[in-house]
N, C-alpha and C positions, 0 to 999 in steps of 0.2 A: 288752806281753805276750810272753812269749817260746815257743819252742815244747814246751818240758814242760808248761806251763798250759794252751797251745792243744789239747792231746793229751789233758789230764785232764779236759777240759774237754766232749771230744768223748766220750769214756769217759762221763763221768757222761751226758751225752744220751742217750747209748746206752741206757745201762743205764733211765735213766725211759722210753724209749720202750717197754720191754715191760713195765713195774711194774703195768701198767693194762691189759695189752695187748686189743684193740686200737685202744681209745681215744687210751691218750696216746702208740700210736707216730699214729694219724693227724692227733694234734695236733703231734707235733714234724714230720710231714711236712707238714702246710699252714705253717710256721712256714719253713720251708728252703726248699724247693722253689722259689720264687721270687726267694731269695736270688743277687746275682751269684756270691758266692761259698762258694755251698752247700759244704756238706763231704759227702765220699760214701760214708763212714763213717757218718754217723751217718744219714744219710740210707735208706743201706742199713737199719740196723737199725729204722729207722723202718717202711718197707714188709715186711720179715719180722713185724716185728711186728704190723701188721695183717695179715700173712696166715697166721699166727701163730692168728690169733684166731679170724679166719673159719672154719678147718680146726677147730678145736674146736667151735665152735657148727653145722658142717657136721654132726660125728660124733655131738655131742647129738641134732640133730634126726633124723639117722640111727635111731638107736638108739629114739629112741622110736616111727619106724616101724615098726619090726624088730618091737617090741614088741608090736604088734598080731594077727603070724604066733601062731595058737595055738602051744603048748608049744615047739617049738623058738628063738621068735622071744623067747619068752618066757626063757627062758635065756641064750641070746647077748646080750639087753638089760640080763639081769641081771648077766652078767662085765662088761658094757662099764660098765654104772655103778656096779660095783665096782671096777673099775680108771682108770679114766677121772681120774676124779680125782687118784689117784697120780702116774699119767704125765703127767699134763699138770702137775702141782707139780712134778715131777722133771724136764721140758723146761723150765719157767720158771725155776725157780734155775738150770739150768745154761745157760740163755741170758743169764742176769743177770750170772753171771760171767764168759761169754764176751764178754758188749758192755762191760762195767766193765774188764778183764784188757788190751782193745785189740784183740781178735781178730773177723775179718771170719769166723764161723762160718758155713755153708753149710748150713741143714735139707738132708735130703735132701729131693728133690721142691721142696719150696716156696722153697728158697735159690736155686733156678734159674731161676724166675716173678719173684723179685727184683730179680733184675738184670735184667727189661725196664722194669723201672718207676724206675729210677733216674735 
């Protein structure tokens, strides 16, 4: 296998680790991690991607707290879960194309939590 395969090959990992996220990035990370020689590309996107996930299911459960606050809480819950969904399609395709394209992309906040777990 030469190293354009090797490289396409890490690309595509990538990219299935958030398809699912954050399922099948913590299945491409149980699958690495143990490996002698893990790749830290795809590895990386493997832990964004679950954390990735968690950060969304954080802001859901968020929001439906919020929800509870009579009248203003009630508002704030309703922009978040009208937008919510938006932004979070709009972070996933463009994380999709940044782990397919070969690029080591850094979320703010969360790209930084990544590279302890690496």
């Amino acid at each position: 296998m030469n190293e354009t395969e090797t490289k396409s090959d890490d690309n595509l990992m990538a990219l299935v680790a958030y398809l699912f996220c954050p399922f099948t990035g913590l299945i491409i990370y149980l699958m690495e991690k143990d490996k002698p020689d893990k790749r830290r590309f795809v590895m990386f996107h493997a832990v964004q991607s679950i954390m990735l996930g968690i950060v969304f299911v954080i802001i859901y459960i968020s929001l439906i707290i919020i929800n509870v606050i009579p009248f203003i809480g009630t508002i704030i819950s309703a922009i978040g879960f009208l937008t919510m969904p938006l932004a979070g399609f709009v972070i996933w395709i463009f994380m999709l194309y940044k782990a397919y394209s070969g690029e080591e992309y850094h979320l703010p906040v969360i790209g930084g939590f990544t590279e302890q777990y690496i």
